[in-house]
MDTraj code that builds the backbone (N, CA, C; nanometers):
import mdtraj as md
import numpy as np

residues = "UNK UNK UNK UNK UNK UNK UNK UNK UNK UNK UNK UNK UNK UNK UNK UNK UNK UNK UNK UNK UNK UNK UNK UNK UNK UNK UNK UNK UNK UNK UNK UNK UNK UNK UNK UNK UNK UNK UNK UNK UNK UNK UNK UNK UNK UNK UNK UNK UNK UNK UNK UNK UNK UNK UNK UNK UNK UNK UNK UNK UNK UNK UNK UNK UNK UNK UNK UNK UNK UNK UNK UNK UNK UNK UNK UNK UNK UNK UNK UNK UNK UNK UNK UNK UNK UNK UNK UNK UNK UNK UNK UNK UNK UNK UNK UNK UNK UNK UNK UNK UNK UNK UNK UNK UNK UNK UNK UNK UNK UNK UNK UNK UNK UNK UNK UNK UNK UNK UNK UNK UNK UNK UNK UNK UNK UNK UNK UNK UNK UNK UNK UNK UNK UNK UNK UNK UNK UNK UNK UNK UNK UNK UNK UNK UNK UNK UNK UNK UNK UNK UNK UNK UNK UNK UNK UNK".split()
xyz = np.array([
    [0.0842, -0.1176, 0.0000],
    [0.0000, 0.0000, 0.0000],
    [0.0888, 0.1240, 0.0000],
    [0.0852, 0.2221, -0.0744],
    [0.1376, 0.3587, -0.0808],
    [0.0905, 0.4384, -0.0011],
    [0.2145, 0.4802, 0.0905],
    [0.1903, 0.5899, 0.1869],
    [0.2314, 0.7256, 0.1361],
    [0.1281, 0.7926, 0.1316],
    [0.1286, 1.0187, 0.1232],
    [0.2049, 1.0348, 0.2299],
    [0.3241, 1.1289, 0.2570],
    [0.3759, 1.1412, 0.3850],
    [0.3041, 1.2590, 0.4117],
    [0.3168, 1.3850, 0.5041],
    [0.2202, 1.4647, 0.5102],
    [0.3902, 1.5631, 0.5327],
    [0.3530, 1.6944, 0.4612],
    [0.4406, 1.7915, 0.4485],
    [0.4439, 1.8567, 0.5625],
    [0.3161, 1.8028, 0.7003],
    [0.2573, 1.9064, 0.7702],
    [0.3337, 1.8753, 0.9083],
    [0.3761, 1.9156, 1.0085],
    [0.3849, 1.8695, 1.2033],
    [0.2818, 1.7492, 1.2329],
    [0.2910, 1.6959, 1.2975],
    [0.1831, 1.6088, 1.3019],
    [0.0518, 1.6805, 1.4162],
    [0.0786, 1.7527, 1.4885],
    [-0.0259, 1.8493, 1.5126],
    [-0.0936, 1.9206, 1.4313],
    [-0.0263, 1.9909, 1.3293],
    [-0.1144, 2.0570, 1.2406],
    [-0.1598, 1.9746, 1.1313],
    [-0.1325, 1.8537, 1.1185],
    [-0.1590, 1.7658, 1.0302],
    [-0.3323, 1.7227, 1.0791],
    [-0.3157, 1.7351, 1.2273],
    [-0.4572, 1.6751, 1.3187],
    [-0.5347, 1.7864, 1.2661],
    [-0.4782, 1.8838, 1.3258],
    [-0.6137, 1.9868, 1.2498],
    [-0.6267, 1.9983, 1.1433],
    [-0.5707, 1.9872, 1.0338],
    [-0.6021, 2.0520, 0.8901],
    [-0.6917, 1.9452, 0.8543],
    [-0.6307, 1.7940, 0.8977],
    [-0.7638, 1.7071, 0.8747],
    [-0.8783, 1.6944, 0.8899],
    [-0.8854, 1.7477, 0.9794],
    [-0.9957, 1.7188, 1.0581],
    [-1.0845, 1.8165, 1.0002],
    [-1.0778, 1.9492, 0.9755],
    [-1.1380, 2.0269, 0.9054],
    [-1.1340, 1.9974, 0.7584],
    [-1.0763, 1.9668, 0.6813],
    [-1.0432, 1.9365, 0.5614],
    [-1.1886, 1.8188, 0.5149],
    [-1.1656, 1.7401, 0.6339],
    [-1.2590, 1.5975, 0.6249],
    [-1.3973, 1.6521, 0.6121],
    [-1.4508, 1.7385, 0.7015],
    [-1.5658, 1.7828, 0.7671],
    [-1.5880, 1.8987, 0.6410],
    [-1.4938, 1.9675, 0.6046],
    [-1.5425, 2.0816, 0.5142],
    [-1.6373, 1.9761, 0.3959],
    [-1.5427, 1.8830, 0.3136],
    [-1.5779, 1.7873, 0.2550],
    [-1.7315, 1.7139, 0.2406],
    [-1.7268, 1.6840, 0.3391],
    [-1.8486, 1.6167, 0.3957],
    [-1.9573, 1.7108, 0.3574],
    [-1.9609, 1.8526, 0.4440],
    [-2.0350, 1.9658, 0.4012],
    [-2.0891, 2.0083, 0.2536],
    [-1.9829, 1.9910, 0.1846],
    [-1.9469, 2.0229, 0.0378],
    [-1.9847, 1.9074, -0.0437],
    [-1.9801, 1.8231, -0.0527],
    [-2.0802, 1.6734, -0.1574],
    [-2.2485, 1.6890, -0.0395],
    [-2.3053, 1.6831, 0.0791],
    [-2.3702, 1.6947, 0.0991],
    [-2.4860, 1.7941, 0.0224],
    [-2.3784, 1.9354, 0.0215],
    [-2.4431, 2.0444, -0.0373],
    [-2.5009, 2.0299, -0.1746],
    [-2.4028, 1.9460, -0.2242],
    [-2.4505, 1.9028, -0.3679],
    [-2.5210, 1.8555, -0.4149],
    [-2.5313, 1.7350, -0.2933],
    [-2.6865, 1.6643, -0.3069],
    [-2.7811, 1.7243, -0.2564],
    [-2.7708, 1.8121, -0.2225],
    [-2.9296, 1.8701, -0.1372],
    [-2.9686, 1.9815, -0.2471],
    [-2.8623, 1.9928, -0.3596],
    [-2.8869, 2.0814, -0.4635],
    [-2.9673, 2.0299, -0.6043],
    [-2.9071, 1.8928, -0.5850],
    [-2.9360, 1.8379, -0.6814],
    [-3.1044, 1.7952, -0.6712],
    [-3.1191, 1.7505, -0.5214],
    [-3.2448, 1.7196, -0.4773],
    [-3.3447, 1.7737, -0.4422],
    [-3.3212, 1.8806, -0.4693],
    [-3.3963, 2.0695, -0.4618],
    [-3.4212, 2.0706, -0.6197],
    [-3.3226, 2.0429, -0.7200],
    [-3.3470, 2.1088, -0.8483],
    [-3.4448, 1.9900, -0.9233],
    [-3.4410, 1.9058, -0.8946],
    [-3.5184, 1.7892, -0.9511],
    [-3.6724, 1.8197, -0.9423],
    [-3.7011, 1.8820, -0.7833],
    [-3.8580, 1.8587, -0.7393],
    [-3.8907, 2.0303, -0.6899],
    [-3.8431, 2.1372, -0.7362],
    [-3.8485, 2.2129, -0.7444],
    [-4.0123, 2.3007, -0.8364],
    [-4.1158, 2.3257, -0.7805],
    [-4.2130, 2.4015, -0.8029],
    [-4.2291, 2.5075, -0.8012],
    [-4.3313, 2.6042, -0.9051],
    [-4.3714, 2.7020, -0.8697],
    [-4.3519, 2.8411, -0.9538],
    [-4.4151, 2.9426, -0.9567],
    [-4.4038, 3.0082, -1.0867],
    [-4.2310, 3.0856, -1.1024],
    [-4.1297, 3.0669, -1.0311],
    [-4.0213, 3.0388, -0.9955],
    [-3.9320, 2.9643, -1.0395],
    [-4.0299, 2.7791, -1.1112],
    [-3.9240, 2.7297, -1.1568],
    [-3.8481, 2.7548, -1.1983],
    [-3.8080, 2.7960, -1.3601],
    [-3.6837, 2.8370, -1.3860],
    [-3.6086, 2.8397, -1.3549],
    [-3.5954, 2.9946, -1.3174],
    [-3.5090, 3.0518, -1.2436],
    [-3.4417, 2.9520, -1.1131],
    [-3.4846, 2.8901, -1.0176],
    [-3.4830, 2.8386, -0.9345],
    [-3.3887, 2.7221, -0.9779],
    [-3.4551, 2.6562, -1.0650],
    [-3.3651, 2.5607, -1.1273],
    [-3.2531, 2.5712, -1.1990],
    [-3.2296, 2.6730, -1.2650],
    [-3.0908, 2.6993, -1.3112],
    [-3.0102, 2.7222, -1.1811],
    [-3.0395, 2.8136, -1.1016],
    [-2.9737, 2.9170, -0.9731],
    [-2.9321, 2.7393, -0.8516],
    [-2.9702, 2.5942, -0.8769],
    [-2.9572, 2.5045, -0.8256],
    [-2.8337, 2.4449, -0.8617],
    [-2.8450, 2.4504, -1.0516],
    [-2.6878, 2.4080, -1.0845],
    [-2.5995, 2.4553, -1.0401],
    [-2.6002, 2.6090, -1.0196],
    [-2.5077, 2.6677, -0.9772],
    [-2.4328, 2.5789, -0.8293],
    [-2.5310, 2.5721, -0.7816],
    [-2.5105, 2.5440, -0.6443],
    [-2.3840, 2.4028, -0.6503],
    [-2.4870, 2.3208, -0.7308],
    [-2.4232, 2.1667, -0.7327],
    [-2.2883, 2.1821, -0.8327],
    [-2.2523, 2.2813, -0.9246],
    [-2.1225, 2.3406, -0.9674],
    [-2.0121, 2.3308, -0.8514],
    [-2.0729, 2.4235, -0.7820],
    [-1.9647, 2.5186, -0.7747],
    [-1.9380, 2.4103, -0.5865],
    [-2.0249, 2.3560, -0.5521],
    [-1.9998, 2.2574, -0.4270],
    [-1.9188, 2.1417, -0.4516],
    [-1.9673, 2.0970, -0.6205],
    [-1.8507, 1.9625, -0.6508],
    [-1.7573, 2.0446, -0.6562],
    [-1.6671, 2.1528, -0.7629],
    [-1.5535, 2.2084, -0.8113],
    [-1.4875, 2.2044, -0.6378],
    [-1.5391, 2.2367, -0.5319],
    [-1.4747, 2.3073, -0.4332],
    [-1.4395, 2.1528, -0.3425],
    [-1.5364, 2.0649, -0.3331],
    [-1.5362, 1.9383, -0.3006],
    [-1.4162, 1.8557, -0.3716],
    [-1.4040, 1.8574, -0.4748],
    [-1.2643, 1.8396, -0.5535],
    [-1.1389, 1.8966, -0.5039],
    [-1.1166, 2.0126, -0.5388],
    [-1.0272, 2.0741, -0.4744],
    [-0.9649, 2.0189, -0.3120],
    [-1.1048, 2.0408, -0.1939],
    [-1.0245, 1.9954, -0.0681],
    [-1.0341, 1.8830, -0.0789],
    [-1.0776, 1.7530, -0.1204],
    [-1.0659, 1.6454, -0.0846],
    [-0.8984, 1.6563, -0.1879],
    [-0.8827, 1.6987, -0.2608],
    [-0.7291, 1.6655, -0.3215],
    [-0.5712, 1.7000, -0.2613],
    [-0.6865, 1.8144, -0.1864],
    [-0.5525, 1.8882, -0.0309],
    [-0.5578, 1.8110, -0.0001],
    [-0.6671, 1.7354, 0.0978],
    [-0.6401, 1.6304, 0.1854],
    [-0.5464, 1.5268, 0.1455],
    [-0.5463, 1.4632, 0.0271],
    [-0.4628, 1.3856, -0.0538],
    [-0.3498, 1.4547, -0.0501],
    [-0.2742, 1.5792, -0.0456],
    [-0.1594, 1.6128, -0.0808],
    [-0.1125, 1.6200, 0.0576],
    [-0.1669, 1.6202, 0.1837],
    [-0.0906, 1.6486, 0.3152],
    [-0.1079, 1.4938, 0.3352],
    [-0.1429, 1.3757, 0.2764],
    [-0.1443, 1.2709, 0.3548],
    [-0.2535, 1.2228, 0.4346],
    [-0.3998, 1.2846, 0.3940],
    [-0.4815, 1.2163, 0.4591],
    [-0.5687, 1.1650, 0.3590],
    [-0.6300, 1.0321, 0.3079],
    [-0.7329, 1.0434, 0.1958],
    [-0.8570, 1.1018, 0.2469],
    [-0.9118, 1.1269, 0.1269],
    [-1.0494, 1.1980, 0.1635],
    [-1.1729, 1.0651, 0.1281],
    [-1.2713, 1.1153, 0.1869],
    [-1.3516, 1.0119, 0.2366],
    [-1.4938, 1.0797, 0.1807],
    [-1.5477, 1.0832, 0.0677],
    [-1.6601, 1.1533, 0.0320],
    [-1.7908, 1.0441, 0.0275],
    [-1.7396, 0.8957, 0.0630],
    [-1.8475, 0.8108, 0.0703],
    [-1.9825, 0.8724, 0.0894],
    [-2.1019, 0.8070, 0.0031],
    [-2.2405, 0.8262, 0.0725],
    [-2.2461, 0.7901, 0.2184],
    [-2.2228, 0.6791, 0.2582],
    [-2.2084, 0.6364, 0.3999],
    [-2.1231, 0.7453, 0.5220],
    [-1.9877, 0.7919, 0.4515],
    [-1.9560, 0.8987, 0.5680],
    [-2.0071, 0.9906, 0.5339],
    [-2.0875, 1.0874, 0.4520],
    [-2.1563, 1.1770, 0.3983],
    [-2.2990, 1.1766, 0.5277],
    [-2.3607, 1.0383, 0.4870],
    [-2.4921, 1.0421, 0.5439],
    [-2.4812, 1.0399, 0.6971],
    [-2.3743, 0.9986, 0.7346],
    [-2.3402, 0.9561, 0.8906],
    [-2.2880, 1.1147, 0.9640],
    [-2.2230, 1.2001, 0.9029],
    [-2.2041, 1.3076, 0.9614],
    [-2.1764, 1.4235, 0.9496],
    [-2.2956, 1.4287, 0.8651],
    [-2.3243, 1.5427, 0.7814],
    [-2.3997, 1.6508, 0.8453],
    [-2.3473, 1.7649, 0.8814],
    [-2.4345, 1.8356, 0.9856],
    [-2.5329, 1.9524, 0.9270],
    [-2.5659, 1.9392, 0.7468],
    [-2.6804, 1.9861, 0.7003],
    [-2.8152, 1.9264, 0.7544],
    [-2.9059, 1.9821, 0.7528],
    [-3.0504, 1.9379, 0.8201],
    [-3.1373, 1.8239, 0.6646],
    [-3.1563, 1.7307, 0.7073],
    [-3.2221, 1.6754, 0.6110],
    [-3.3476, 1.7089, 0.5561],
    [-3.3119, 1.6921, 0.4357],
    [-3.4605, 1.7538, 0.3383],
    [-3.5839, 1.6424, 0.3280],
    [-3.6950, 1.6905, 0.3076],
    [-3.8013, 1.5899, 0.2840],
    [-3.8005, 1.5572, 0.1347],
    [-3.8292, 1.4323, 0.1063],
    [-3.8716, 1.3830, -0.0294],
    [-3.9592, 1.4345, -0.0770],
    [-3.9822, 1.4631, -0.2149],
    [-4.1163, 1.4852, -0.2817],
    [-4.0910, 1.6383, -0.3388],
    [-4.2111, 1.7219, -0.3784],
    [-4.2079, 1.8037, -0.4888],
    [-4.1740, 1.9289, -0.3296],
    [-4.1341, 2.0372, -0.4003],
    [-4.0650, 2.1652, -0.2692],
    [-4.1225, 2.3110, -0.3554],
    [-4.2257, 2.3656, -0.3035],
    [-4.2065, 2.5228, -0.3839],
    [-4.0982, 2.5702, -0.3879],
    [-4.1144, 2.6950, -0.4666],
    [-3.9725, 2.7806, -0.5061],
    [-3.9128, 2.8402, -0.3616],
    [-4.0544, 2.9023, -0.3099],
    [-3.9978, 2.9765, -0.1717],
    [-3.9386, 2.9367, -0.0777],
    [-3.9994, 2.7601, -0.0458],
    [-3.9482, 2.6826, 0.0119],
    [-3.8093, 2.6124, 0.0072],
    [-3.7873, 2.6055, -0.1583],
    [-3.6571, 2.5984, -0.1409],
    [-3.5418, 2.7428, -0.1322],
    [-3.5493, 2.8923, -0.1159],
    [-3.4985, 2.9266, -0.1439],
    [-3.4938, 2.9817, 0.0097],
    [-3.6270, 2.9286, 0.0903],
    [-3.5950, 2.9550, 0.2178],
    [-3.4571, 2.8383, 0.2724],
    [-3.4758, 2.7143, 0.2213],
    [-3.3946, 2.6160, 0.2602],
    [-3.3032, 2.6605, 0.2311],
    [-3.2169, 2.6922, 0.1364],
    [-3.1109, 2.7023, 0.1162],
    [-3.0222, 2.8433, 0.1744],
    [-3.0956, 2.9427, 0.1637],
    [-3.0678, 3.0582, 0.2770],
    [-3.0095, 3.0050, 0.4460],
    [-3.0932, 2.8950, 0.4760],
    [-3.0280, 2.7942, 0.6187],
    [-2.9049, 2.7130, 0.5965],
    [-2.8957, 2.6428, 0.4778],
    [-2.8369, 2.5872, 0.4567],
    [-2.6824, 2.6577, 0.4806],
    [-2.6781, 2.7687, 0.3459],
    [-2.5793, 2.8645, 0.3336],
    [-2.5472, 2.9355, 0.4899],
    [-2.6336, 2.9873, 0.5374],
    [-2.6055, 3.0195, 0.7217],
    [-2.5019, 2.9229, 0.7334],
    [-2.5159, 2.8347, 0.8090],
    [-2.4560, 2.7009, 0.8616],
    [-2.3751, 2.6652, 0.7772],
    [-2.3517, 2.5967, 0.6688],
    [-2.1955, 2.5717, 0.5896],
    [-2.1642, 2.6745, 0.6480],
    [-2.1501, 2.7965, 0.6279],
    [-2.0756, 2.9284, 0.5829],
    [-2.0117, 2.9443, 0.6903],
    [-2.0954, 2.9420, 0.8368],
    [-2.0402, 2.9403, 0.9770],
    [-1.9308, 2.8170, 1.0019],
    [-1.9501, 2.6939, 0.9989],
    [-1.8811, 2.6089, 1.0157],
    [-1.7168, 2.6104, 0.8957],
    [-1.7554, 2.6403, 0.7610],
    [-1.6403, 2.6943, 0.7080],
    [-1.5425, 2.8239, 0.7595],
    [-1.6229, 2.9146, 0.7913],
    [-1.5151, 3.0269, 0.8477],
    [-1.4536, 2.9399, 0.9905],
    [-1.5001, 2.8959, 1.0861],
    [-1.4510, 2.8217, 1.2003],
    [-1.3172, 2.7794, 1.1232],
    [-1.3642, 2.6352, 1.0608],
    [-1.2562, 2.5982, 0.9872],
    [-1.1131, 2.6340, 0.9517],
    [-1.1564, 2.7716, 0.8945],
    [-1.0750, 2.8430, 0.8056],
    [-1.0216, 2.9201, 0.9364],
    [-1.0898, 2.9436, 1.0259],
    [-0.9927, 3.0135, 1.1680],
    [-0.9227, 2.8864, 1.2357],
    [-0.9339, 2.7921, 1.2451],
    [-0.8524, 2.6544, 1.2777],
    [-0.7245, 2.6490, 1.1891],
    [-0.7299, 2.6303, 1.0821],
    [-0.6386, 2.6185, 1.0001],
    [-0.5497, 2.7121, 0.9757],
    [-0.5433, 2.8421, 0.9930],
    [-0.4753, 2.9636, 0.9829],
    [-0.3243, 2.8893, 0.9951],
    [-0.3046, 2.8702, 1.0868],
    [-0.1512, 2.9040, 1.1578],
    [-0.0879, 2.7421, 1.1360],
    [-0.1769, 2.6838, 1.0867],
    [-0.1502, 2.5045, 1.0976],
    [-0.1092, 2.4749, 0.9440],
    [-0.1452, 2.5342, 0.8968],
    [-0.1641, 2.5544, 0.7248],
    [-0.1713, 2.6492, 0.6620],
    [-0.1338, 2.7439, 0.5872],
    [-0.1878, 2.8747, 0.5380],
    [-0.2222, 2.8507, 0.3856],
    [-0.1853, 2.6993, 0.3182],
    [-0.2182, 2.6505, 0.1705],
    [-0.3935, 2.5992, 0.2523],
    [-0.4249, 2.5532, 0.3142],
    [-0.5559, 2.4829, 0.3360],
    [-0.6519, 2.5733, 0.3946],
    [-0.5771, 2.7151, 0.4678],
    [-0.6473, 2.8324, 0.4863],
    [-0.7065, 2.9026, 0.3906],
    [-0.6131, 2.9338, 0.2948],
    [-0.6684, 2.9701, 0.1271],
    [-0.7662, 2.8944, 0.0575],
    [-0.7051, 2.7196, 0.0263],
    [-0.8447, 2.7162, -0.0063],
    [-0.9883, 2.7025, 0.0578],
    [-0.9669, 2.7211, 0.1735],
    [-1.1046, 2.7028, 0.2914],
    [-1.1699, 2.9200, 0.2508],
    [-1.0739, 2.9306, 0.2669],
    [-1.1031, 3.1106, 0.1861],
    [-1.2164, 3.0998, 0.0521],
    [-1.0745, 3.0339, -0.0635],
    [-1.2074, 3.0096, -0.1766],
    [-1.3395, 2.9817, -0.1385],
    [-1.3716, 2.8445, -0.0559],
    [-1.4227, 2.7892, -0.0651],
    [-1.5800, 2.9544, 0.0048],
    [-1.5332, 2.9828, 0.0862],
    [-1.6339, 3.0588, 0.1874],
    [-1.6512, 3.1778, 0.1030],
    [-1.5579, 3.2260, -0.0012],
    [-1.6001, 3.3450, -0.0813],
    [-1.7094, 3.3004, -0.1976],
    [-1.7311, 3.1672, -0.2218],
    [-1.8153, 3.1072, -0.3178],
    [-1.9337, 3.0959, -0.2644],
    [-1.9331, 3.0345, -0.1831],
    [-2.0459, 3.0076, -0.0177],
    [-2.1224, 3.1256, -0.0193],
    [-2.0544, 3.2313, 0.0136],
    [-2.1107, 3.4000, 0.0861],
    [-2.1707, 3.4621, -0.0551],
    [-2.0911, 3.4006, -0.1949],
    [-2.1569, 3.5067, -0.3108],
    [-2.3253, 3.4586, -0.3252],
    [-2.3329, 3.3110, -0.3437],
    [-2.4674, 3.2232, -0.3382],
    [-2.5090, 3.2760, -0.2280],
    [-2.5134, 3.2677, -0.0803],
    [-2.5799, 3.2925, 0.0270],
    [-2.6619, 3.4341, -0.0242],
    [-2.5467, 3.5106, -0.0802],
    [-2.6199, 3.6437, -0.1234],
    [-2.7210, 3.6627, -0.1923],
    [-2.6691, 3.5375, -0.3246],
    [-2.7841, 3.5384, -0.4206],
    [-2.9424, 3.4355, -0.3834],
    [-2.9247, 3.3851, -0.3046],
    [-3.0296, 3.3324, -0.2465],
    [-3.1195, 3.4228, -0.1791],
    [-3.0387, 3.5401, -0.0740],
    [-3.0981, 3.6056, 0.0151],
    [-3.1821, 3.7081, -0.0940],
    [-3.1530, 3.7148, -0.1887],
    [-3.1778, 3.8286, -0.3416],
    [-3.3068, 3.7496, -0.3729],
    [-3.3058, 3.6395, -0.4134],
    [-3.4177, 3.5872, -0.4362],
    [-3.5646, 3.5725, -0.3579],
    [-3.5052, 3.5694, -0.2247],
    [-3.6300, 3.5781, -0.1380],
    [-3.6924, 3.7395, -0.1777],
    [-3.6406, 3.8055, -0.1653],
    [-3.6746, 3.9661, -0.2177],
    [-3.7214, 4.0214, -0.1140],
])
top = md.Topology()
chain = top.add_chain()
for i, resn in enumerate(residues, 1):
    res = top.add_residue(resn, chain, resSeq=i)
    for name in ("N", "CA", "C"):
        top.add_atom(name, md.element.get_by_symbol(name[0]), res)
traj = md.Trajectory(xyz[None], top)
């Protein structure tokens, strides 16, 4: 088996993982709750609603890529399983079935809250442990905060 050595202290190796793992988790979750919003999405809204969903599931895989590949470069694999996804994933679960527009654009306004909080944490963990996994935890929350915006736009 091939071992990644980790470029990192082994203290800061604990933290960057650990956030790295969890950002992750956050980030394919998000995707699916985007994807599962844009599918059953109602209302004189559709459209719009439904395009403004890809976005979502874009720009959560692109960023989901990215840290799970940090994680790979300091030596930890990343773990995007459905199973560790569904097990500790600290988005609120959605109901099955058809969702108005408002409803989802209220959901996702919560959604964006919470990632966004738990990413800046993150990204204040990692500072001094990492400043390559601080940056991209940066990207990641400047992508987060532009959507949060455009969601909050949509409610009107």
């Amino acid at each position: 088996m091939t071992t990644i050595h980790s470029p990192l202290t082994d203290d800061a190796h604990k933290v960057v993982t650990e956030a790295l793992r969890d950002a992750l988790i956050d980030l394919v979750d998000l995707s699916l709750a985007g994807k599962q919003a844009h599918w059953n999405v109602t209302g004189p809204r559709f459209r719009t609603i439904h395009f403004q969903l890809d976005e979502v599931v874009d720009a959560a895989r692109k960023h989901a890529d990215i840290v799970a590949e940090r994680s790979a470069t300091i030596g930890s694999p990343p773990d995007g399983r459905a199973e560790t996804v569904a097990g500790d994933s600290q988005l609120p679960r959605q109901q099955p079935g058809w969702v108005r527009d408002d409803d989802v654009v209220a959901t996702f306004i919560g959604l964006y809250d919470g990632v966004i909080a738990r990413m800046r944490q993150r990204a204040h963990d990692v500072e001094r442990a990492d400043p390559v996994s601080n940056n991209i935890l940066l990207d990641v929350i400047e992508e987060l905060e532009k959507q949060y915006w455009m969601w909050q736009a949509e409610r009107g």
